[in-house]
C-alpha positions as MATLAB code, in Angstrom:
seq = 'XXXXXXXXXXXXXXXXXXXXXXXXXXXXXXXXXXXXXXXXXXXXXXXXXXXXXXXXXXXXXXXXXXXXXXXXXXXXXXXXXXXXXXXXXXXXXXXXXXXXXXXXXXXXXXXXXXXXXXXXXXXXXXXXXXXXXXXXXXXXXXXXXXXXXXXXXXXXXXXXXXXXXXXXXXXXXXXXXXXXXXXXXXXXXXXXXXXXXXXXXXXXXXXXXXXXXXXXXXXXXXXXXXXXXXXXXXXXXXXXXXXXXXXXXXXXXXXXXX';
ca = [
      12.989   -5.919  -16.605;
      10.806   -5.179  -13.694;
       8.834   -8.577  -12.572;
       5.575   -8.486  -11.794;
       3.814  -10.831   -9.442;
       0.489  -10.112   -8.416;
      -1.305  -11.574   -4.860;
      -3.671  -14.340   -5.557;
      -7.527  -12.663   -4.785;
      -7.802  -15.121   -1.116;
      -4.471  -13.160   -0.051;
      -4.754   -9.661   -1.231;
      -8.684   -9.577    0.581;
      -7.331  -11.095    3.487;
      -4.395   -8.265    3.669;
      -7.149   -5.326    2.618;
      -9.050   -6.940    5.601;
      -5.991   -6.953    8.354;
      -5.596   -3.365    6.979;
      -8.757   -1.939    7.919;
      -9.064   -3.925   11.664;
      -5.300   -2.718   12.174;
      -7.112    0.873   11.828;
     -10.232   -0.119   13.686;
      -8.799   -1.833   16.592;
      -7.624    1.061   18.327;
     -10.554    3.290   18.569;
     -12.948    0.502   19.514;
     -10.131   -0.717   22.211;
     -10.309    2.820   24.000;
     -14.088    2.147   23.874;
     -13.535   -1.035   25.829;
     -11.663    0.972   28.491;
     -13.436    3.569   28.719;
     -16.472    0.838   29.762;
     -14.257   -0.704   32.411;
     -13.472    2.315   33.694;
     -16.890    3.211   34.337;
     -17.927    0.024   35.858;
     -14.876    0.072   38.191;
     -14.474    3.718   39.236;
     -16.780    5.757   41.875;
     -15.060    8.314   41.574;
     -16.958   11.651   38.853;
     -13.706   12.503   37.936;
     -12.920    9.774   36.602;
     -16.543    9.034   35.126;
     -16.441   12.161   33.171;
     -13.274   11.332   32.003;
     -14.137    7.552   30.672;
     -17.347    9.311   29.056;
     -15.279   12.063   26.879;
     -13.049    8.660   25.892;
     -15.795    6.541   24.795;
     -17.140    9.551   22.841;
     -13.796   10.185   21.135;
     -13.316    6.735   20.385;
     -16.952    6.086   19.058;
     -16.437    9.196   16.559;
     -12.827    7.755   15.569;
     -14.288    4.514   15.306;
     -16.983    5.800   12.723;
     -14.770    8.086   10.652;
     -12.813    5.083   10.165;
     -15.285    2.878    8.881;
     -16.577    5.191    6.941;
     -13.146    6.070    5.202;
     -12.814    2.182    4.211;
     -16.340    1.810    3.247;
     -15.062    3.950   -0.027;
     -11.417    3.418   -0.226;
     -11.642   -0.217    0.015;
     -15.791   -1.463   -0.655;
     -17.635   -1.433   -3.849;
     -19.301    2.281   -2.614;
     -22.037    1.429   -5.639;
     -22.378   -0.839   -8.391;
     -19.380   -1.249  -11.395;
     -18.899    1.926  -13.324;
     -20.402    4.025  -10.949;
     -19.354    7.663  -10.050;
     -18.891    9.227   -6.538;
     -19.247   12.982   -5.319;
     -15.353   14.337   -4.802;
     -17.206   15.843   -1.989;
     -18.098   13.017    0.315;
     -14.346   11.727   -0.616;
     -13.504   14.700    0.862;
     -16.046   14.250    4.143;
     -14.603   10.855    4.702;
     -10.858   12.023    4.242;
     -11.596   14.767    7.034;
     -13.017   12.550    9.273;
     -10.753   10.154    9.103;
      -7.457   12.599    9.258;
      -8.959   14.024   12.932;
      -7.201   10.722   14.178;
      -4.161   11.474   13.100;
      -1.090   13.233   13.914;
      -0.880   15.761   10.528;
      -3.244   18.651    9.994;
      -4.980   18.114    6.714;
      -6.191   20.620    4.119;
      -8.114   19.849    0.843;
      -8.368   21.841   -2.420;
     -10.573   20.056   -4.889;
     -13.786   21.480   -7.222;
     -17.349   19.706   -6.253;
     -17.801   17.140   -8.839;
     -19.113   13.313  -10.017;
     -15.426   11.270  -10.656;
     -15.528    7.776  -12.055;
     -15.425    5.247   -8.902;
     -11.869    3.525   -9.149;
     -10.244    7.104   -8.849;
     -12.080    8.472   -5.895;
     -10.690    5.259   -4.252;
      -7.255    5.917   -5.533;
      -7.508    9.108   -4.162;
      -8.229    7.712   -0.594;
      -5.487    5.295   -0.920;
      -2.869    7.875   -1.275;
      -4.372    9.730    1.912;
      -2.996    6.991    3.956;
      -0.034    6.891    1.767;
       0.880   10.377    2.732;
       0.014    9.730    6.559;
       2.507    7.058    5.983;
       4.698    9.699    4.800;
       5.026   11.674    8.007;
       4.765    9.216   10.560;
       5.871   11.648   13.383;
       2.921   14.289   12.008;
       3.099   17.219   10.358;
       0.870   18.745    7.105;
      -0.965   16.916    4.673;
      -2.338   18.996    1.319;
      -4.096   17.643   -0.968;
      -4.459   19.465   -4.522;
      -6.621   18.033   -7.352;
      -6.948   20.026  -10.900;
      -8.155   19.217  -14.259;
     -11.425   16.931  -15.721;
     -13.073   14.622  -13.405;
     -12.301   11.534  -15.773;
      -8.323   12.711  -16.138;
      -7.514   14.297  -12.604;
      -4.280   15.927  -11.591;
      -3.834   14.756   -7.778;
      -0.847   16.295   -5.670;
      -0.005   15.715   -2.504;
       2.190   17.667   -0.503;
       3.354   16.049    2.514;
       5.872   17.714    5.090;
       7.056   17.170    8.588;
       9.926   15.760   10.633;
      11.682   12.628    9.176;
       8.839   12.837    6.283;
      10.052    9.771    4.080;
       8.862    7.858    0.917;
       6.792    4.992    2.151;
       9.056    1.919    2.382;
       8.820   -0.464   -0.951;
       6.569    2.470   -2.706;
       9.200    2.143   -6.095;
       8.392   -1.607   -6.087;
       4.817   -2.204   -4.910;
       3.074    0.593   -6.626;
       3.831   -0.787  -10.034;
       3.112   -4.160   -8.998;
       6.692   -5.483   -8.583;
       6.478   -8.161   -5.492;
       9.882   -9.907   -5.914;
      11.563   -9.992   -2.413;
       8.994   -7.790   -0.517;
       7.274   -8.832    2.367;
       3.614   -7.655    2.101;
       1.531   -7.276    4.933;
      -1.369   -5.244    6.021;
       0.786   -2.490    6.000;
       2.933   -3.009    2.569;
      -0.362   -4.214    1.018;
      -1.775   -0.088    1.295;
       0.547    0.597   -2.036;
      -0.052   -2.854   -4.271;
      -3.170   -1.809   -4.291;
      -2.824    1.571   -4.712;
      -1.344    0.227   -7.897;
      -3.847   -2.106   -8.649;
      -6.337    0.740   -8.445;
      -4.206    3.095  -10.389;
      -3.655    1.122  -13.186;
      -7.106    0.173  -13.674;
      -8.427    3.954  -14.321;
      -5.407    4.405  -16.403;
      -3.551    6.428  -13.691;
       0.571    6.737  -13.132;
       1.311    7.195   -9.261;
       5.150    8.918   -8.411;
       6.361    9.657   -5.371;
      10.107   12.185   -5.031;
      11.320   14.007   -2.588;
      11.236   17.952   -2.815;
      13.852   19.236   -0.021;
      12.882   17.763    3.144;
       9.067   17.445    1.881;
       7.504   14.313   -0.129;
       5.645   14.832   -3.131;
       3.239   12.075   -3.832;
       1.470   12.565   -7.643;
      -1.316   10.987   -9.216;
      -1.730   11.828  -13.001;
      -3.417   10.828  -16.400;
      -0.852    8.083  -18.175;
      -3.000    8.164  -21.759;
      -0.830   10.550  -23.461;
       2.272    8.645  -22.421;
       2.332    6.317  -25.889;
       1.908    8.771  -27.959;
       4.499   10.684  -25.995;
       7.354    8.143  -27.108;
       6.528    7.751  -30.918;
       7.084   11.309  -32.110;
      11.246   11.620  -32.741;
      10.987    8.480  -35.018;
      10.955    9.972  -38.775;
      14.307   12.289  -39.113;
      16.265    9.034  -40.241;
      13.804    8.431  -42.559;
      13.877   11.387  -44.535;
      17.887   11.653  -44.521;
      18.440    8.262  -45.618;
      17.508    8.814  -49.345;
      19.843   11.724  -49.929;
      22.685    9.769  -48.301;
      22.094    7.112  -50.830;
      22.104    9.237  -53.420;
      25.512   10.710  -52.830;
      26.897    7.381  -52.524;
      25.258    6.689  -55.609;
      26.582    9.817  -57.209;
      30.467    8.932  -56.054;
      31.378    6.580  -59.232;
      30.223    8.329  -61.338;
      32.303   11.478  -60.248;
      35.490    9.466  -60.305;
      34.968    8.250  -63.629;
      33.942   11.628  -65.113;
      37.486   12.880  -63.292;
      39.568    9.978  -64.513;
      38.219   10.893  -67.903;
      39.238   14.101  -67.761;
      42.679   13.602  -66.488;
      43.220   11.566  -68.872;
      42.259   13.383  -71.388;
      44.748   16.616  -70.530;
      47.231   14.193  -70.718;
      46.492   13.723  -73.794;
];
């Protein structure tokens, strides 16, 4: 039995919180050099240089913050929906910083709030994927309330996150989460709530990282339950039936003895 543990609300903001400054830090850090480069250097060169940095950065910077302003804030009130399309806007941005090329095949539409951010979630689920780069393709079919979300994730030494079997559904027991373990505990949390089943297998040397509908799944397991049902009545009978057989052949053995 799998056991489930789940972060107390203090920790898991406080890990969603190292998450996003462990992606911030590093744009706005170039920034800071870029600035110290200008007030040091004479030299135009070097000038232009620290200028095409800072602008680099600054964009990165943004794209970022933008990303986690809808994977991890509230991005409107309870309930609401978002446009698949700026999901898509921030995803691009965001995926110009890193190593994988990125491609995006989705219909314009309003999807309920939770799974847009689910959605998000398993972008940087698949960059964690192929950590030495590679391609990134993200598929999504199907209604806007029950999505069918692949991703297709290949490159050199592509992998299945580390811990994604345990912390997607929930299961903490002897894992260390940090900022970076904490990305797929709440991908579960999020998945869960908007009635979602996350899977990640390998295909070949490619990872395969699926988010589906999990409604059907009950009903799913109760159909094969009624063929006993209907046989065991006719094996009664014939055990039933077997007395009366032997006494009706008894009879009549008995009787040609006679």
């Amino acid at each position: 039995m799998t056991n489930e543990i789940e972060l107390e609300a203090l920790d898991l903001a406080a890990l969603l919180c190292s998450r996003v400054c462990h992606d911030i830090i590093s744009p706005v850090g170039a920034i800071n050099n870029g600035l110290e480069v200008l007030d040091e250097e004479t030299s135009e060169e070097m000038k232009a240089f620290a200028f095409d940095l800072i602008r680099k950065s600054a964009r990165q910077a943004s794209a970022k913050l933008q990303f986690a302003r809808l994977a991890f804030g509230a991005a409107g009130s309870a309930g609401a929906e978002i446009d698949i399309g700026d999901a898509e806007k921030v995803a691009r941005g965001y995926m110009e910083g890193e190593k994988a090329s990125f491609e995006w095949t989705a219909p314009r539409a309003l999807m309920p709030k939770n799974q847009v951010k689910l959605i998000l979630n398993l972008v940087l689920m698949a960059v964690a994927a192929v950590p030495r780069g590679g391609s990134i393709k993200v598929t999504i079919e199907g209604e806007p309330t029950k999505p069918d979300v692949t991703f297709h994730c290949s490159g050199p030494s592509a992998r299945i996150p580390v811990a994604f079997e345990k912390l997607i559904p929930g299961a903490i027991v002897d894992v260390n989460i940090d900022a970076h373990a904490v990305q797929p505990y709440y991908a579960g949390l999020l998945a869960r709530s908007c009635g979602m089943s996350v899977a990640a297998v390998l295909d070949g040397a490619d990872v395969i990282i699926t988010a589906r509908s999990s409604a059907l799944a009950p009903a799913a397991e109760e159909a094969p339950v009624e063929a006993p049902a209907v046989e065991a009545p006719a094996t009664e009978t014939m055990l039933a039936d077997a007395p009366e057989a032997a006494a009706e052949a008894a009879v009549a053995e008995t009787t040609g003895q006679a």
